[in-house]
N, C-alpha and C positions, 0 to 999 in steps of 0.2 A: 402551466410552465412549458417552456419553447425546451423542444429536444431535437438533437441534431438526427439526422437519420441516417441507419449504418452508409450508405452513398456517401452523406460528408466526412464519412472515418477510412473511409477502407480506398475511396479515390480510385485512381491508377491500380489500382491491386487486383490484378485478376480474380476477384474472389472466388469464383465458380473453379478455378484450376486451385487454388491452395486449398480449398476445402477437399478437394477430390483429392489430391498430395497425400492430404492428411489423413484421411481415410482408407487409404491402400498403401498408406507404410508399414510398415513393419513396426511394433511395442519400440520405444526408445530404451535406445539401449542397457543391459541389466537390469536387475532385480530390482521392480519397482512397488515395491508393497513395504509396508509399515508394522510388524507384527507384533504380538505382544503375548505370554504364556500365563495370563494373568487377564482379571477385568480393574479397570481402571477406578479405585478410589477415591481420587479428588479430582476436580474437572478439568485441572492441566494436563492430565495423563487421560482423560477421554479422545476421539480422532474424531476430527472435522469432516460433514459433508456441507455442501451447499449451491446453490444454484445463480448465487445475485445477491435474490433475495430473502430468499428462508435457508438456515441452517440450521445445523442440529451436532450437538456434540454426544457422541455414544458411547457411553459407558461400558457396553456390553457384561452387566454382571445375567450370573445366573438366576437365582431365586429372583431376583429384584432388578428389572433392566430400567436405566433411566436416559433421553433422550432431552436433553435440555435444547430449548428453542430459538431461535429469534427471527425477524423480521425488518428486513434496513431502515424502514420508516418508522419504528416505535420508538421516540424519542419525550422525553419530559417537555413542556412548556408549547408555547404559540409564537407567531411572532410580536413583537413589542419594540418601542424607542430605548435602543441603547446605547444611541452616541449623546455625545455631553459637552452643551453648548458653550461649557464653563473652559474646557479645554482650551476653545479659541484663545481664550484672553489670555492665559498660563502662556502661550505661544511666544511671543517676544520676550519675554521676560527670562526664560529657560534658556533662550538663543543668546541673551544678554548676558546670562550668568556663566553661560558655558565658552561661548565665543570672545565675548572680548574683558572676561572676570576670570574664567578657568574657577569658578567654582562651583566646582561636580557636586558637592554635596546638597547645597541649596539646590542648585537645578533639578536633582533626584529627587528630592523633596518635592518640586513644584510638579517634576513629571507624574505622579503617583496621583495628583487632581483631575489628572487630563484623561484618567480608566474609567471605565465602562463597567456594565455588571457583569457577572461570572455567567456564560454562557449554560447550555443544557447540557443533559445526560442522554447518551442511547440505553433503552428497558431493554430487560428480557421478558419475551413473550410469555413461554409456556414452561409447562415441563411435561412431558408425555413419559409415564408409570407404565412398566409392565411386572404385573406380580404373580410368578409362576407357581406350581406346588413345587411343596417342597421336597427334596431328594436327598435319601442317604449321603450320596456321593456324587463326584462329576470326575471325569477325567476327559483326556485328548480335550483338552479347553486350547484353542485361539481363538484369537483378534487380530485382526486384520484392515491396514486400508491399503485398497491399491489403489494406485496412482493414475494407470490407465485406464481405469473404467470408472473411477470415482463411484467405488460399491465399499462400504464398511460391512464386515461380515465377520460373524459368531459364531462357533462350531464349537460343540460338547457331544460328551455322551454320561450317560447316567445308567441304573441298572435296568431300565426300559426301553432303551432306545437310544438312539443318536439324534442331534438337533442341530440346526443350523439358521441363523437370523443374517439377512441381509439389506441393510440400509443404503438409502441414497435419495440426493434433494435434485429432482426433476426440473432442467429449464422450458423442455418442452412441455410437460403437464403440470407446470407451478403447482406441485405438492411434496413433499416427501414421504416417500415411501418404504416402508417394515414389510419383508418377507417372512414368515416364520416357518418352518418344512422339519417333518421328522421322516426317520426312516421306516418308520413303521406307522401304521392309521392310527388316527382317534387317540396321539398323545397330546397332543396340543392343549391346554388348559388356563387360562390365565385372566385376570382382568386385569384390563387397561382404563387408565383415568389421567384428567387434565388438571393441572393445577396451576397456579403464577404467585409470582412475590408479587404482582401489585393488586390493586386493590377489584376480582373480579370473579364471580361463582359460574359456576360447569350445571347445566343442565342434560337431561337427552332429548334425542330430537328421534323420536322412533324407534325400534331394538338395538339398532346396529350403528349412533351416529351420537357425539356429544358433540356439544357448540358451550365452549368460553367466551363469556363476556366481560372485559374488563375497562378499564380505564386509567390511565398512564395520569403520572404525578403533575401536577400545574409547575412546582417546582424542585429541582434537587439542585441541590449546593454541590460542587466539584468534592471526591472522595478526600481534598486534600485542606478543607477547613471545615475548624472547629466549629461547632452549629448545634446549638441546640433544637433546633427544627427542621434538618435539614433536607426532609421528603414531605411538599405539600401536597393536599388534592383539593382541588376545589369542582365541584358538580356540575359548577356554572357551564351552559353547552358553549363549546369551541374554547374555552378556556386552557382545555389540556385534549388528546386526542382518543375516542375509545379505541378500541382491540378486538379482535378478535381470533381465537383458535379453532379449529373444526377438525372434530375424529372421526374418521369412519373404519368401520372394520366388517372387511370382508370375509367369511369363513365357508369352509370346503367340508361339512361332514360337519356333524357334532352338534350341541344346540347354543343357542347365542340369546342373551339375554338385557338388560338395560335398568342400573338401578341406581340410588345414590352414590354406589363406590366408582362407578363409573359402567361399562361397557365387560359384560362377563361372558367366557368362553371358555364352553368344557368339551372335550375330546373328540374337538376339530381333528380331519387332517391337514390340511392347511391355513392358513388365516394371511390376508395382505391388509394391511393399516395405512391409509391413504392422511397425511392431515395437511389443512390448511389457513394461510394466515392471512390477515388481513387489518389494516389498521384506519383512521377519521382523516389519513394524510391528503391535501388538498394540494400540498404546494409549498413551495417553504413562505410563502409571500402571503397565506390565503390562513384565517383560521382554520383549525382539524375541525369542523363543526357537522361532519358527515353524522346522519343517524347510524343507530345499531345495524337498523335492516341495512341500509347502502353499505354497510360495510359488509355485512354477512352473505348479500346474493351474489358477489365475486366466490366468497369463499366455498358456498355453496355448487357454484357453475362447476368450479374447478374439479370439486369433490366429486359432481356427475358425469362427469366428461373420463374421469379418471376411470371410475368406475367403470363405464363402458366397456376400457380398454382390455386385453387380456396381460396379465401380469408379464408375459414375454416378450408383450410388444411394449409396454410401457419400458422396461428394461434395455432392448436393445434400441428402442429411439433413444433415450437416456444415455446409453452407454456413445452410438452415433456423434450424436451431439458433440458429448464431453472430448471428444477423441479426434475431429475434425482441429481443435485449437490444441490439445497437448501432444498432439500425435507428430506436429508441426515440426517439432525441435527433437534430436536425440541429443545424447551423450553418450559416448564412452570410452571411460579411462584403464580397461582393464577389468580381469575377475578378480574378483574379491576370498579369500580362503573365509573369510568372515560370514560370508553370504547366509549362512545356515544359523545365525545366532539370532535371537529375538530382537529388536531394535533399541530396547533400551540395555539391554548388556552389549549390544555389539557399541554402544555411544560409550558405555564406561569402557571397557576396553580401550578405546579412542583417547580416551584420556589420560591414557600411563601407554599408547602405542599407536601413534595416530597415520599408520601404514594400510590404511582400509580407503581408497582414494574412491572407490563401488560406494561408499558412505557417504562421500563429498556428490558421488551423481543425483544419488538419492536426495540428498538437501537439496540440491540445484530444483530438479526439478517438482522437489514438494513446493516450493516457492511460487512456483508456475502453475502449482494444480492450486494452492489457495490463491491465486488471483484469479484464478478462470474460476471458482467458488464465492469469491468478494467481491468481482466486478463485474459485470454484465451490462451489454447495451440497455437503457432505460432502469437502471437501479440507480444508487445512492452508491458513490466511491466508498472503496476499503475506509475503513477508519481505524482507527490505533489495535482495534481488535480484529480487522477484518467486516466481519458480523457476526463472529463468534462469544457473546459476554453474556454473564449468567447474574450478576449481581446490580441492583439498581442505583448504586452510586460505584460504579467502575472505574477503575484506573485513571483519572484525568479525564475522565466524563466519558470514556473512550469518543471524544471529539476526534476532526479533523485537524492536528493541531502542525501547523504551516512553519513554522521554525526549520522544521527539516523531512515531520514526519511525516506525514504525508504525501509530499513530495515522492520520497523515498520509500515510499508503498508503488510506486509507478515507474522507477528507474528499469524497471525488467522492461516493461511493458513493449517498449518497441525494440530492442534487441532481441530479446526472444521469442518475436513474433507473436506477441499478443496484439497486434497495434487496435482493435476494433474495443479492446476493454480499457482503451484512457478514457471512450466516451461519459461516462460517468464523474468523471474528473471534469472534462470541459464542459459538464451541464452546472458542475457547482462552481465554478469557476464565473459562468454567464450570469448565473444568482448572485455571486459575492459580488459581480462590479454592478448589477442595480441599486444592492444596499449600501455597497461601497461606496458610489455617486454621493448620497446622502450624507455620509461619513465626514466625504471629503472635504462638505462643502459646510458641513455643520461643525465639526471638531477642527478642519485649521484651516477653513477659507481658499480650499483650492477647488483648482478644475480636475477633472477623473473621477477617479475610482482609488480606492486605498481598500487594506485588509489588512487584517493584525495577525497574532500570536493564534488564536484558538478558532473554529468556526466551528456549528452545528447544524443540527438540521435545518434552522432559520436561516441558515446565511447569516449571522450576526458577525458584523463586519468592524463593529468599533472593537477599540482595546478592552481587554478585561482587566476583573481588579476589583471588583465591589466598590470602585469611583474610592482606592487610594490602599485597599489591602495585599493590591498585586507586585511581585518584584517587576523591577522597572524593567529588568534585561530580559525579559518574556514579554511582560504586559504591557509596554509600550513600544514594544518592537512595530516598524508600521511598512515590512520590507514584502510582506509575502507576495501582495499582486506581481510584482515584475518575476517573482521566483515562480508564480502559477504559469506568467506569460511563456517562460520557457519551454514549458512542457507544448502549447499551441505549436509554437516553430518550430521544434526538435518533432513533432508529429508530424507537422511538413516537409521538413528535409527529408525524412524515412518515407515522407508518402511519396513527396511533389503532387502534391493534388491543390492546386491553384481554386478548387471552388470554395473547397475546405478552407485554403488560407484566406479568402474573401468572407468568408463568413467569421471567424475570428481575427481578423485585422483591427476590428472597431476595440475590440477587448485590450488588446497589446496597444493600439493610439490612446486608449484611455486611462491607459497605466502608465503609462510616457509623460500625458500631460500633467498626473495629479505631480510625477516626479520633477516635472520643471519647475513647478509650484512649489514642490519642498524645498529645491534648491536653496542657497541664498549664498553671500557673500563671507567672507571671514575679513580678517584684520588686514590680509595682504591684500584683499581686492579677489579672489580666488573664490568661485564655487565650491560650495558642502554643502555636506546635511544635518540636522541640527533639530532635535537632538537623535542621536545617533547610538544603536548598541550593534554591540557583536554580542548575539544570540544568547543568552543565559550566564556570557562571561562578564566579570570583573573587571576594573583594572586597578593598579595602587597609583592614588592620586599624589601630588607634591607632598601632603601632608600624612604619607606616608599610611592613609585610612582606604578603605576600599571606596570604587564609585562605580556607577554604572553607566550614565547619558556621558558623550563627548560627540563632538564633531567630526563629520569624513570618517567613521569605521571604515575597512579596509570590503567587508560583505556590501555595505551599500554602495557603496562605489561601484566596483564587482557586477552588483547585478543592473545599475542604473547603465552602464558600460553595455552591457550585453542587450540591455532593452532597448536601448536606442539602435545599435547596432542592428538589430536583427528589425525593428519597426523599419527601418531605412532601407534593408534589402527586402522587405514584403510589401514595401510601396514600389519597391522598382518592378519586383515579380509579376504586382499586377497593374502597374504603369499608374500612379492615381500618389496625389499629396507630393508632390514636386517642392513646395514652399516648408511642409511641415517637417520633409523629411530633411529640407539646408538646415533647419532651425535647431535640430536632433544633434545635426554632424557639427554644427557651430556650438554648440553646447556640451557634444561628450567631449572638445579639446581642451575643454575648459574647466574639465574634473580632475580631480587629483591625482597624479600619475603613483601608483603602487610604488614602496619603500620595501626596503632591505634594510634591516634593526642590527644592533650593534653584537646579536651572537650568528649573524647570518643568514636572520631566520626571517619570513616574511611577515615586517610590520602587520598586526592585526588593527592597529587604531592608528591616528594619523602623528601622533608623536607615538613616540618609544618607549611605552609605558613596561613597567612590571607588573606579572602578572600573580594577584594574591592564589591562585590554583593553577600552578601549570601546567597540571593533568587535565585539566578540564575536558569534559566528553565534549566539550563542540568546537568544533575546529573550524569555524564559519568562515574564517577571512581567507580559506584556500578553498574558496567555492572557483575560483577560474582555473584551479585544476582540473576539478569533479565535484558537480558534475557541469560544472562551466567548461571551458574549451581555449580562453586566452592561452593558458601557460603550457607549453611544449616543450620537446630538446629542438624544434627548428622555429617557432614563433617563442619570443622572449624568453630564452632558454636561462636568464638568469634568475628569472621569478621561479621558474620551473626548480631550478637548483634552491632555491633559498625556500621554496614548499615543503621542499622532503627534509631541510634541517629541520621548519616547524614541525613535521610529523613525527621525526625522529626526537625532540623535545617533548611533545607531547607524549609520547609514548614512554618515553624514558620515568617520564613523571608519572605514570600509573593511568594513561589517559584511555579512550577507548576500553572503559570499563564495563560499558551496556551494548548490551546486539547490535543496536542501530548505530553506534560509534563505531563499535569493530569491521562493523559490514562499511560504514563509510571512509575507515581507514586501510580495508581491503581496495576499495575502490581507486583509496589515491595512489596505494604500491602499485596497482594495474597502469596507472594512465604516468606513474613514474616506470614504466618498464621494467618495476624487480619482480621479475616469479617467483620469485623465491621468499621475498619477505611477503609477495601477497598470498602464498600458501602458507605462510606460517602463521600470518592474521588469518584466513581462514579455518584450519584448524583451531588456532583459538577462540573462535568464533564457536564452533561446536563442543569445545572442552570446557569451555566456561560459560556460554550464555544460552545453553540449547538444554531445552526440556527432555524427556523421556520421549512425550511428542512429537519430535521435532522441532517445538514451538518456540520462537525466538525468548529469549526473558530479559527481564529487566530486575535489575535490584532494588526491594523495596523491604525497609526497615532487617530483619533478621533476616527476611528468604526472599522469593524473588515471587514476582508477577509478568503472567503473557503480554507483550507486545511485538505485533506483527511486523512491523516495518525493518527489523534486524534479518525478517526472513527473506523479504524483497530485498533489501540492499546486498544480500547475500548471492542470493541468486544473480543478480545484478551481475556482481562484480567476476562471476567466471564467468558470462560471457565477458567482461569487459577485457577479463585476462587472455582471450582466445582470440578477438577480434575488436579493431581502434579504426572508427568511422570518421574523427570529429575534427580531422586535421585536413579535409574536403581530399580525402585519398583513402582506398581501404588496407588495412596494417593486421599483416596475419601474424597468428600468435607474439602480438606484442609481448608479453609478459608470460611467456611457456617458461611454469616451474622445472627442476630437475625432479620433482615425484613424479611428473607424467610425461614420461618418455617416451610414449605410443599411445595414440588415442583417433580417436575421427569425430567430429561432430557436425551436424545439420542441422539447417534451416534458421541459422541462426540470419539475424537484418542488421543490414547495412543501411548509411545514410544513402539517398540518391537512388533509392527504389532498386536493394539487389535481398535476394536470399546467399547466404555462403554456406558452404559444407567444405570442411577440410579435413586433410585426413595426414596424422604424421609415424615419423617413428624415427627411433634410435635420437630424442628431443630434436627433432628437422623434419619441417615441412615436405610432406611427398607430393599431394598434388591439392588445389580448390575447385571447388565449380559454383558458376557464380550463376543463379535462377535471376536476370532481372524482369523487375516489372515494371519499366521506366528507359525508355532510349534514351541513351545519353554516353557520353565520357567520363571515363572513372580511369584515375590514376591508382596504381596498385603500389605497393612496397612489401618485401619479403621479409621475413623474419630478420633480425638483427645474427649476421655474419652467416647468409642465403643468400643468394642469386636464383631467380627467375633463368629459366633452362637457355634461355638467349642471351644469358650473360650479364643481366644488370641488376643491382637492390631496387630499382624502382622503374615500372614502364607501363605502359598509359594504351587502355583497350578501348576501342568502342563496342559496347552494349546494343541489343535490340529485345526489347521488349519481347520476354515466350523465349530466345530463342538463348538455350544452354551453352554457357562460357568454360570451359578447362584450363585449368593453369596448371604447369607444372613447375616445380624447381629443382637446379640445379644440384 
């Protein structure tokens, strides 16, 4: 599998100076630890570490510590044909019924032929057991994760002793590592053992070393149908992928032993637990058909290598690492009186008093430490769970599911200076349009690349649905390539790294073309698309019944608008497609210009339909808000105005009811310039859809289930409130709420190659300084009713690459 190399991510970016920035900053600012007086019960209240690639959620109980696993590449199934040649013919027919019939129902009907099968599932690897003696009593118990060192850590005492466990998953020695330390010799006692829900037995390998063997399902059904078989295994080699887990335990004193229950150790003084994982992953294109051994001598290397090291040096390269990319960004809004309460009382508090703004820094930048956890050069992109999931049919497969979510697992990424962790993003992006070619050309006879509603480890690129059981406004949704493309050029504008955009150019023309191919005409002679949904939503058709397919939604427009747009200026960037790029420009005039509906509100479909849920959490058709860039108060400020009646309709109706809604409707109050209502969707954001965790949630049946992407769009959206790139100008505290009237923050990224730190007080900008790493001209603009100290709202610097910019205002 072709991967880009960090040179094509980081570009123009001095990386040798921002790494060294990062490392001799100062902790971002305020209390940045996660505590807890209590060990965690069920695995949403456990704290995430992780590297990329291996995670681990830590319980930190006492008598019984448990460490559940995972691995980015253990997923169910291989690749396989999942587009459906049957679709083609369905094509005119749909477009007949919809375009010049208007009848939605049949057309919905016929779209439901045109689905594909229900993609995979991400496994959980392991579980790692520690089972200690047992103790009268415990006191002085916390739990802990800090954020700047990305160390989970356990501290008790009993009437023996005092104890301390510290956890953390290693990018530099690909393991995860258990510290165990007492205060006194020869307390340490316990055994440790490996276990997994799927189908694989634990042996030892010597005194001190267990090695898991297993092998992940052929297939699992989505957690959301009925199935009576819904987890298969088939033996057959490369049919499904094996597994592997690896323990080692190292011990200081005491004696150490190796039996059936696993790995036993009695009155050690210290003990370090190194484990490692590895799985049959070839490639998403390639059967998993690796043997045991090829998977186990990786895990093995790892284990020796580690071993070597001494526990303090493995720690502080670990810690190094981590802290080079979080160290990047501070915050802060203020002391907190709260600072002293444990995390999940200081969160209920929050919700009968949501005056802890030290709370809102803390969420900001847990956001940032689980994507430097979920995403790493050369892994698999975050997915709905990050790489945090513990159960084998997870939440929506914990897929990559493209609608929004995913997406919105990467909106932080280059504002808060992560830009090197989209890489994982654009290696699945490079996979989905080789399968996607396939798609295009199979299911409706075009040229490109297409991608649907859900993707997996395959890259399975056709629509799902079990070929007619999927809802149409998911499973035939066929928008996501041009919304993936986004992410390529919004990486270029932060970078300007011209080699980088020549190497994804092909990706973005090839998502262009499948779109001219969708195109087609309507009854007035006019380009649309056909059939056409806005994202999971409704609409009430003439016959007063719900429907889902119509033509021109207001999202595909939207992003076909932007794709062509942005193809047109990366062929001028790099001088190349002169003909392709007139044929782009002759073609977006020809797309349906955005409406304005009879309550003011921005048409979401190309008539003025009613909407049977007008809370709905997806608010798709204001994608050229945010995270698109069309709609502004100085570019089409009328759209701009009739976005925020839809926000304000939606919201009225009970909308933004899930994390990743509320995070996406923080985002639109941002780029609408109210502070004020996007701190108050942000606080709601943590009073209703935040775990004990921190962990974004989502409502499912009576209680709620983890998904990540609430926590990135969260994080997101205060930078977004602090600082507005996307208007080819930089815009200091666009949207400064009135809760934070004095704050400073750094290192936050601008489009056009700048770092900004600003710092305000009394709610007014006092000074910025802008770190570029890109020579150029960059228009600036001052808070709204500011002046820049020379006397204007808006005035225009030139930049040099290294060389420190000061602003101050009036």
């Amino acid at each position: 599998m072709s991967r880009f190399t960090r040179r094509d991510f980081l570009g123009t970016i001095p990386a040798l100076a921002v790494a060294a920035k990062a490392l001799t900053a100062t902790p971002a600012a305020g209390d940045l630890t996660l505590w807890y007086k209590q060990p965690a019960t069920i695995w949403t209240d456990a704290l995430p570490v992780g590297n990329g690639r291996l995670g681990a959620m830590v319980f930190g109980g006492v008598e019984t510590e448990r460490l559940q696993l995972n691995e980015d590449t253990l997923w169910s199934g291989a690749p396989r044909d999942w587009n459906n040649s049957e679709a083609k013919k369905h094509l005119p027919e749909v477009r007949r019924l919809i375009i010049e019939e208007e009848k939605y129902h049949e057309a919905d009907a016929l779209c439901k032929k045109m689905q594909g099968p229900y993609n995979q599932s991400y496994q959980p690897l392991a579980n790692l057991s520690l089972k200690f003696k047992k103790a009268a009593s415990f006191s002085n118990y916390r739990r802990q994760l800090d954020l700047d060192s990305a160390i989970a850590t356990v501290a008790y005492s009993n009437d023996s002793a005092s104890f301390t466990r510290e956890v953390f998953s290693s990018a530099v020695d690909q393991v995860i590592v258990v510290r165990l330390t007492a205060d006194k010799p020869g307390q340490l006692s316990f055994v440790a053992g490996l276990d997994s829900l799927l189908h694989s037995n634990a042996s030892a390998v010597g005194n001190n070393t267990l090695r898991l063997q297993g092998k992940a399902p052929e297939n699992v059904d989505p957690n959301y149908v009925r199935s009576d078989n819904p987890v298969v295994y088939d033996d057959t080699n490369g049919k499904a992928m094996r597994f592997e887990c690896w323990l080692r335990v190292l011990a200081e004193g005491g004696a150490l032993t190796s039996g059936p229950d696993g790995i036993s150790v009695e009155g050690a003084n210290v003990a370090t637990l190194l484990i490692a994982g590895g799985t049959g992953f070839k490639g998403f294109n390639h059967a998993p058909d690796k043997s045991a051994d090829e998977i186990a001598a990786p895990c093995r290397n790892h284990l020796d290598a580690a071993s070597a090291k001494l526990y303090s040096r493995m720690r502080s390269e670990h810690v190094a690492d981590h802290r080079k990319l979080f160290r990047r960004v501070s915050l802060d809004l203020g002391p907190s009186s709260r600072g002293s309460l444990p995390t999940d009382e200081r969160l209920k508090k929050f919700q009968s008093d949501p005056d802890d703004q030290a709370l809102l820094v803390l969420y900001f930048q847990y956001g940032r430490y689980l994507l430097i956890g979920s995403s790493r050069p050369g892994t698999q992109p975050a997915n709905l769970q990050g790489i945090w999931s513990e159960l084998v049919r997870p939440p929506w497969s914990s897929n990559w599911t493209a609608n929004i979510n995913v997406q919105m697992n990467y909106w932080p990424v280059e504002t808060c200076n992560l830009s090197e962790l989209h890489e994982p993003l654009f290696d699945l992006i490079t996979g989905l349009s080789q399968n996607g070619k396939h798609t295009a050309a199979v299911n409706y006879g075009a040229r490109g690349w297409v991608s649907h509603h859900n993707v997996d480890l395959w890259r399975q690129s056709a629509p799902v649905g079990n070929f007619g059981s999927g809802g149409v406004t998911w499973a035939n949704w066929q928008m996501s390539g041009p919304w993936f493309c986004a992410h390529l050029w919004e990486h270029y504008l932060f970078t300007e790294d011209k080699q980088f955009l020549g190497r994804v150019y092909p990706l973005m023309k090839g998502s262009a073309e499948f779109c001219l191919d969708w195109l087609v005409t309507d009854k007035e002679g006019k380009l649309t698309t056909c059939p056409s949904i806005s994202t999971e939503n409704s609409f009430t058709a003439l016959d007063g019944k719900r429907a889902d397919a119509s033509a021109g939604c207001t999202m595909d427009i939207a992003l076909i608008r932007e794709l062509f747009a942005n193809c047109i200026s990366a062929a001028g960037v790099l001088g190349t497609d002169a003909e392709f790029s007139k044929h782009l420009d002759e073609t977006r005039v020809r797309l349906p210009v955005y409406q304005i509906g009879k309550h003011g509100q921005l048409q979401e479909w190309s008539k003025d339909f009613d909407e049977p849920e007008p809370g709905q959490r997806h608010m798709s058709h204001m994608y050229p808000l945010y995270p698109g860039s069309e709609f502004t108060p100085r570019k089409m400020p009328a759209f701009w105005k009739a976005a925020r009646v839809s926000l304000e309709r939606r919201l009225t109706a009970g909308g933004a009811y899930t994390g990743w809604s509320r995070a996406w409707a923080i985002n639109f109050w941002a780029r609408l310039c109210d502070g004020e209502k996007a701190h108050e969707s942000l606080c709601r954001l943590l009073d209703h859809s935040t775990g004990p965790n921190l962990f974004d949630t989502h409502p499912a049946g009576k209680g709620w289930i983890f998904q990540i992407d609430g926590n990135f769009g969260g994080t997101a959206s205060v930078a977004e409130m602090l600082l507005h790139s996307h208007e080819s100008e930089i815009n200091f505290l666009p949207a400064l709420p009135p809760a934070w009237p004095a704050g400073t923050v750094t290192g936050l990224r601008a489009r056009g190659g700048v770092e900004v730190d600003i710092s305000w007080a009394e709610g007014r900008a006092v000074s910025a300084v802008l770190h570029p790493t890109v020579s150029r001209g960059h228009q600036l603009r001052a808070p709204a009713g500011q002046q820049f100290a020379g006397g204007s709202d808006v005035t225009r610097v030139q930049l040099k690459a290294g060389k420190v910019h000061t602003v101050r205002f009036a």
